[in-house]
Structure formats: structure tokens, C-alpha cells
N, C-alpha and C positions, 0 to 999 in steps of 0.2 A: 345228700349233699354234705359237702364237709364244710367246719365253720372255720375258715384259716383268718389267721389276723389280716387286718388290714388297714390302709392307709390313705390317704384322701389328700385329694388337690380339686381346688375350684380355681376354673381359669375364666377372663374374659376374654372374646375374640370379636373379629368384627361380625360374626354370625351370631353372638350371643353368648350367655355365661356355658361354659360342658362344672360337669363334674366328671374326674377322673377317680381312679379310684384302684389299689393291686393289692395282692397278693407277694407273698417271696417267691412265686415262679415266675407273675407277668402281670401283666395290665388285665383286669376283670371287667371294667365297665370305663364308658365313655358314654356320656349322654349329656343331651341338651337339656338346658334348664329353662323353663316358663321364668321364675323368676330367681335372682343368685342372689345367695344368704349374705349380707354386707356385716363386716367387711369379708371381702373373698379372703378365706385363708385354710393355709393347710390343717387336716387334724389328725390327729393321730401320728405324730411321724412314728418315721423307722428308719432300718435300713433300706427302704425299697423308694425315700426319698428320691436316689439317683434315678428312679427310673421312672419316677413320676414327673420330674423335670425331663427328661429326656423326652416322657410321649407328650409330654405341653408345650416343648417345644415343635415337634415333631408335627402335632396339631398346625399349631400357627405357619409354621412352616407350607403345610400343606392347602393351608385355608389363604397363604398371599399364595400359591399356586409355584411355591418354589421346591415343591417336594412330591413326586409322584411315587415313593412306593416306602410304607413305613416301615422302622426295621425294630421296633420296642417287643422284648418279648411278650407273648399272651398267656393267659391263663384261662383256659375255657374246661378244663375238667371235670368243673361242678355242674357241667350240662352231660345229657342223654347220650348216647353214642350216635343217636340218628341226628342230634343239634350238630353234634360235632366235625360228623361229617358233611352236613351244607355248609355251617360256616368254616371250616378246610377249605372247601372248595370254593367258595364264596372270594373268600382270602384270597386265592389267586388270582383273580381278574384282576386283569394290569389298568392303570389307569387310563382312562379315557375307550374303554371297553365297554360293553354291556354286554349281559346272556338273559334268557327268559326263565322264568322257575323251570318249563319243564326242561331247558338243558341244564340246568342243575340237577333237577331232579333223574336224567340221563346218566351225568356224570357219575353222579353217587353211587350208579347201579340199581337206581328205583325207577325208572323212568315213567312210572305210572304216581307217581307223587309230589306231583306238581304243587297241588295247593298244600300237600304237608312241609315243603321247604317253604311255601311262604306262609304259615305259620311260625316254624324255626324263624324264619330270617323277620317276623314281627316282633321275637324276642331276644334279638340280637340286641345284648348287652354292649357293644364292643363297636357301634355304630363309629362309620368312616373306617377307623383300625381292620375290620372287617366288610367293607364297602358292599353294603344291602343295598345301598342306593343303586346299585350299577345292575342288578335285576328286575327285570320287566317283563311284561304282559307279553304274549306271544303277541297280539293286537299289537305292538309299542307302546301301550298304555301305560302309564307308570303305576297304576295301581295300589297305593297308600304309600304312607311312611308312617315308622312309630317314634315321629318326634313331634315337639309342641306344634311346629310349622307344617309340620304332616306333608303332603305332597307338593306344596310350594318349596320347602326344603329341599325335598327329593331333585325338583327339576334344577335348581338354582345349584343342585351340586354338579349333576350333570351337566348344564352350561359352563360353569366352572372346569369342568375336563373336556370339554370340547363339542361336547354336542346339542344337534339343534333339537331344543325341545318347543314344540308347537300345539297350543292345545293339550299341555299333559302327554304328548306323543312323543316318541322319539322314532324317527325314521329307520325301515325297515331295514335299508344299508349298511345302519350303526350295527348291526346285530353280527357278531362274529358268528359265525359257519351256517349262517339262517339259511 
């Protein structure tokens, strides 16, 4: 892993405090906070300011549901080549889409590593920026999140793009090429 400087913005939204956080190539992390450090405020600036207001906005944007598809550059480098290729693929799921680990796991050319992408996608630093949320259980099961809210998040994001989630389920329908 390489140790690149870096930069920090705490945001609040109506879902809770994120911590963001980049590098000089992109946005590194996005994660939800249990609880946010008061006062919220940036540390460390740099020049990668601009682009930590850019994904904060880009955030809230996306969390009043007036943004379906983020455009802040990322920085996933300092992951594995096999992290990098689920959350690639990951990334592209357009909003209000869902796919199952194993067609992720399809996608990537592994098609026998289903629960290895969800692994990957448990360590997905870049949460929402790289929409973990929108993969699911072949069952429609939503089957975890790794944020404080764990799968009450997960569903509430999903409703939030449009789909009906019942019981932690999301119908078989929603599932593109199932």
C-alpha cells in the first residue's frame, strides 16, 4: 500500500455524519459515521479541497435523490487487483439497478467467486461512490452492509432508487438479466 497524502471533509446529511476523505488522484473513502467529531470540519487541507466539496456535494445531492450517477474522480489503487476489479464493476451499476454477487462475480471473469466479491464489496471504502448497496443475494436477500446501520441502510438506500424492498428482500424482477 502506498501512504499518499491526504485530505479530510466531515459532512452531515439527512442520513447521518459521512466522512470523506482523497487523495491527489480521487476520492479514497466515504463512510458513515456512528458518531461525527464536532465541530464537523475539514483537516488537512490541500489542493484536493475542490474535489472534496465536489463529492460533498455530489453526496447530498444524491441523498435528496437529485443525482443518479456520480462524476468525482476515485482513487482505489491502494486495493488488490481482484478488489479493483469488483468495485469497477461494481461502479457501473446504474441507479436504481441491482445485480447478485455471483453476477459480479460472472462479470469479472470469476464466476465461481461469489462470496469473494462480497468480501471485496464488505471492504468497499468508497461506499454509495461505488454502490455496494445495489448487490444482492441471488435469494433477493440483501444480505449485510458494512455501515453503522448495516442492512436497514442498505434497504433504505434501495427504496430510495426505487425499489420495493420487503422483509430485507428485494423482488426477483428488480434483478437485471436474472
Amino acid at each position: 500500500m502506498q501512504n499518499k497524502p491526504k485530505a479530510n471533509l466531515y459532512i452531515k446529511t439527512t442520513v447521518g455524519a459521512f466522512l470523506l476523505e482523497s487523495s491527489p488522484q480521487g476520492l479514497t473513502r466515504c463512510e458513515v459515521l456512528e458518531d461525527a467529531p464536532s465541530p464537523i470540519e475539514q483537516t488537512n487541507p490541500s489542493n484536493t479541497d475542490t474535489l472534496l466539496h465536489q463529492a460533498a456535494d455530489e453526496l447530498q445531492a444524491y441523498l435528496e435523490g437529485s443525482l443518479k450517477a456520480f462524476s468525482v474522480p476515485l482513487d482505489i489503487s491502494d486495493l488488490s487487483s481482484f478488489q479493483q476489479k469488483v468495485l469497477t464493476a461494481v461502479a457501473l451499476i446504474p441507479w436504481g439497478e441491482v445485480r447478485t454477487y455471483a453476477q459480479v462475480a460472472a462479470q469479472i471473469g470469476q464466476p465461481e467467486a461469489a462470496r469473494a466479491v462480497g468480501t471485496a464489496l464488505a471492504h468497499n471504502s468508497l461506499m454509495l461512490f461505488i454502490p455496494c448497496h445495489r448487490v444482492i443475494g441471488s435469494d433477493g436477500q440483501l444480505h449485510g452492509f458494512s455501515a453503522p446501520q448495516g442492512v436497514a441502510l442498505k434497504a433504505w438506500l434501495l427504496a430510495h432508487e426505487g425499489h420495493a424492498v420487503v422483509n430485507n428482500t428485494v423482488p426477483s424482477k428488480s434483478l437485471k438479466g436474472a
